[in-house]
C-alpha positions, -999 to +999 in steps of 0.1 A: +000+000+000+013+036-010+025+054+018+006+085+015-029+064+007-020+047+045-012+078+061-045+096+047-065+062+060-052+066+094-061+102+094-097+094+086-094+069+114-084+094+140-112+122+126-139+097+135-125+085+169-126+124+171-163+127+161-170+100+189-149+123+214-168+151+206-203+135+208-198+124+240-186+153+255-212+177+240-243+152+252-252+138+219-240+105+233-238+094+266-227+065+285-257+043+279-255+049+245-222+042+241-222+009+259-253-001+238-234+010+202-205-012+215-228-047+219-246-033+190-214-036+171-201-070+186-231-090+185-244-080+152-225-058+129-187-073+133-204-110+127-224-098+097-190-080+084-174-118+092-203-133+071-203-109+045-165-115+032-166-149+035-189-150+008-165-157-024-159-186-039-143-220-024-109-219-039-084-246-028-058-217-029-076-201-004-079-231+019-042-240+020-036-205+031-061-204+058-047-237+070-016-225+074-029-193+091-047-216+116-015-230+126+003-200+130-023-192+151-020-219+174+019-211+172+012-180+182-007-186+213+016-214+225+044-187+223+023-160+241+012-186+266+053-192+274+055-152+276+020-142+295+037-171+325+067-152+334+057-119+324+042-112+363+076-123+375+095-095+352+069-067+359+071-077+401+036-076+401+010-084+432+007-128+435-031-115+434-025-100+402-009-128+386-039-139+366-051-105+350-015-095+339-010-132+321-046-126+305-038-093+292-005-106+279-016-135+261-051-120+247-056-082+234-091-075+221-084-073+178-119-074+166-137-045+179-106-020+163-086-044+147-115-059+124-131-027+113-096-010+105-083-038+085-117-038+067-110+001+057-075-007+049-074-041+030-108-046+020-133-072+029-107-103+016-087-096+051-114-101+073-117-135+059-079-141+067-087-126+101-114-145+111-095-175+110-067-165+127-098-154+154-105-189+159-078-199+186-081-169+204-124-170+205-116-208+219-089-203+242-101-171+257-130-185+274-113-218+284-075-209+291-082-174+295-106-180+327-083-208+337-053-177+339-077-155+356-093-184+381-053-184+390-052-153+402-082-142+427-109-170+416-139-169+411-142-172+377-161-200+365-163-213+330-193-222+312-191-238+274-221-214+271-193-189+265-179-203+236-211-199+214-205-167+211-216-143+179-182-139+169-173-177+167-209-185+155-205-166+127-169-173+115-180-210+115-213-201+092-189-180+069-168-213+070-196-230+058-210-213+031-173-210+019-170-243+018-197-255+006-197-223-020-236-213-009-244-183-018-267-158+004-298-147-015-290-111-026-322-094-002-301-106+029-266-107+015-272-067+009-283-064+042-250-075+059-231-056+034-246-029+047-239-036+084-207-043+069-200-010+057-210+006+088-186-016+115-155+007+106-171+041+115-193+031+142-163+013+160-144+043+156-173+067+169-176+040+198-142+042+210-138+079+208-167+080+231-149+051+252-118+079+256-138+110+260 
């Protein structure tokens, strides 16, 4: 990508983080509303954005590379699982603090920015990548990720309730429909293409209200 075509995408990121700033301190939005955009955005708009680009064609090309972007992945987390042990030990934190520390090391929260930016950036094709590489985290989150935090203070209990989640449930129907090449009938495929297109500046205008 062109430098100056990156640069001006980040600038239209930051000038509607700002319009989200702004909102929320001049009353238009307030915390309610903000909280309510943010679940709106998680539970429906980020899984229709999942849905929406994994609607293209199977290709066996594009299975081999999602494959191999699975297992990175899973690489990946059994690296930052190695990291997230010791990294209370380096930073001499609290032994009650253990858990939250090796939870926030080991998991960062990429789809409510990190979907919707590379959506603006690389078009809908990376989503599809991203998604995949999503499925480790969505299954170890809620299973290793309580375990890490249940290791600190306790009291976190884990339910397989939490893996059905919308964010899981949906990269697994895009799977599917990939795979099996199905094809959404175009009344409701245009409806998640426009959720779709509204994810990037909605997340944005969420988390500027988040920092204002």
């Amino acid at each position: 990508m062109d430098y100056f075509v990156a640069l001006n995408q980040v600038l239209v990121l930051f000038l509607l983080i700002g319009v989200g700033f702004f909102c929320r301190r001049a009353g238009i939005l307030n915390q309610n509303s903000v909280s309510s955009l943010s679940k709106f955005l998680l539970d429906i708009c980020i899984p229709a954005m999942i849905i929406y680009s994994m609607q293209i064609p199977f290709s066996q090309s594009i299975a081999e590379k999602s494959g191999m972007l699975l297992v990175g992945a899973v690489l990946y987390y059994i690296i930052a699982f190695g990291v997230c042990w010791v990294t209370p030990y380096l930073l001499r934190c609290k032994r009650e603090e253990f858990g939250v520390f090796r939870f926030m090391t080991m998991f960062s929260n990429s789809m409510f920015m990190g979907f919707p930016i590379l959506s603006m950036l690389y078009g809908s094709e990376a989503i599809f990548y991203a998604a995949i590489f999503n499925i480790p985290f969505t299954l170890l989150t809620y299973s290793v990720g309580i375990w890490l935090l249940r290791s600190g203070k306790g009291g976190v209990s884990f339910s397989w309730k939490l893996l059905l989640n919308t964010a899981f449930l949906s990269t697994f129907v895009g799977i599917l429909f990939f795979v099996t090449s199905f094809s959404i009938p175009d009344p409701f495929y245009g409806a998640l293409g426009l959720l779709s297109d509204v994810t990037t500046p909605l997340s944005l205008v969420v988390t500027g209200g988040f920092l204002a």
